[in-house]
N, C-alpha and C positions, 0 to 999 in steps of 0.2 A: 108442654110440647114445644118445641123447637123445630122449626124446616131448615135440616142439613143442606138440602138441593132437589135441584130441576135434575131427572136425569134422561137426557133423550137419546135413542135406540135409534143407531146410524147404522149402514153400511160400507159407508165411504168414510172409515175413520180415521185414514193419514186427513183425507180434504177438510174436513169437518174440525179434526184437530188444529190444522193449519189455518183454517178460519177465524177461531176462534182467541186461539193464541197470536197469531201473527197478523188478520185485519183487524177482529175487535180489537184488539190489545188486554186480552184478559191475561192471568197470570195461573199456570200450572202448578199444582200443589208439588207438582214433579214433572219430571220428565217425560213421557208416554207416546209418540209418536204413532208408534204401531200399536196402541191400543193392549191388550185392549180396553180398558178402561181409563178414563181421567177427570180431573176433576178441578173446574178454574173459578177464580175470585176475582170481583174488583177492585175498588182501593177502601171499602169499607164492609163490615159484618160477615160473619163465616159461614153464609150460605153463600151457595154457587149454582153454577151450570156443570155438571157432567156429560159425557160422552161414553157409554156403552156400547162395545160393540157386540151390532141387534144376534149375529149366530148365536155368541155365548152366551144370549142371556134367554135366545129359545132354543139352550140345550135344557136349562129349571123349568120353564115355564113356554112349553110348546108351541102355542100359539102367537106368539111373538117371532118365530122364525119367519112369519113371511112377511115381508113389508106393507103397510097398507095402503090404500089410495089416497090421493090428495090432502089436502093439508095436516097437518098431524099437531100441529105446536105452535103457539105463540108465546118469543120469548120476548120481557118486554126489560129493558134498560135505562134507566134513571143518568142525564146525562145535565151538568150545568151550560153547558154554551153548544147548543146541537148543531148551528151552524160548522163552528170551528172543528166539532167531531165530525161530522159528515163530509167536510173538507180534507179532511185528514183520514177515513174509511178511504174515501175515492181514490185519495192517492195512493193505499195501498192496494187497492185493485179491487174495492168493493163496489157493486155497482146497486143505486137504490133504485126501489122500485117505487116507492112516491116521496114525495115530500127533500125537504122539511116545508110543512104546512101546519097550519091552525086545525087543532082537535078540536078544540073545546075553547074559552074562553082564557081559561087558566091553564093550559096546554099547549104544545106542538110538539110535533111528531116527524119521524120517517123512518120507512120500512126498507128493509134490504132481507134478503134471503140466502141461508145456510149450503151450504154442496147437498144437502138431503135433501132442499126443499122448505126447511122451519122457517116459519117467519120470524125477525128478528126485528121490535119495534121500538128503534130510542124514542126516550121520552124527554120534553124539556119543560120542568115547570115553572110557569110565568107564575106564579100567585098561588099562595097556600089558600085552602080551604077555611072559611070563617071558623072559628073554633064554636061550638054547640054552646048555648045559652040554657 
């Protein structure tokens, strides 16, 4: 088994799109603007993050037409110098919601948030995990 993608269920899918492609800096498999679906990549492995949009996809499966309350996703981003990306969000008009701060010892972090609502938490790892003995 292989995970092709994240795929999260918008209703603002020009914002969401334009989030995605034009703050993150991810890359569209194509072109899609007005959705409704799309599907982006980093600079390494061929899974990704998709954007569905949530009407069409509870016209299959019904109970996805209505949006749900509060948080819905955590998407999380693998980033080498989180500083200089969070520097570079900001200036294209992303605004964080913490950090960048210390996670964990071999960690840091910071959160910014989607036109839906997703949370979106770069990661920046200080130090690999000992390898198991």
């Amino acid at each position: 088994m292989e995970l092709a993608q994240v795929r999260l269920l918008v209703t603002d899918f020009r914002g969401c799109y334009r989030f995605y492609r034009d703050v993150l800096g991810l890359t569209p498999q194509f072109e899609a603007p007005d959705g409704p679906y799309a599907k982006f990549t980093g600079d390494g492995g061929p899974a990704g993050i998709a954007l569905q949009d949530r009407a069409q996809m509870g016209q299959v499966l019904g109970e996805l037409a209505t949006a749900p309350a509060g948080y819905r996703s955590l998407v999380v981003l693998r980033v080498d110098d989180l500083d200089a990306y969070c520097a570079l969000l900001t200036g294209r008009g992303a605004v964080l919601a913490h950090g960048p701060a210390p996670m964990t010892d071999r960690m840091r972090v910071a959160h910014l948030k989607d036109p839906e609502g997703n949370i979106v938490e770069l990661q920046e790892w200080l130090a690999p995990r000992a390898a198991a003995n």
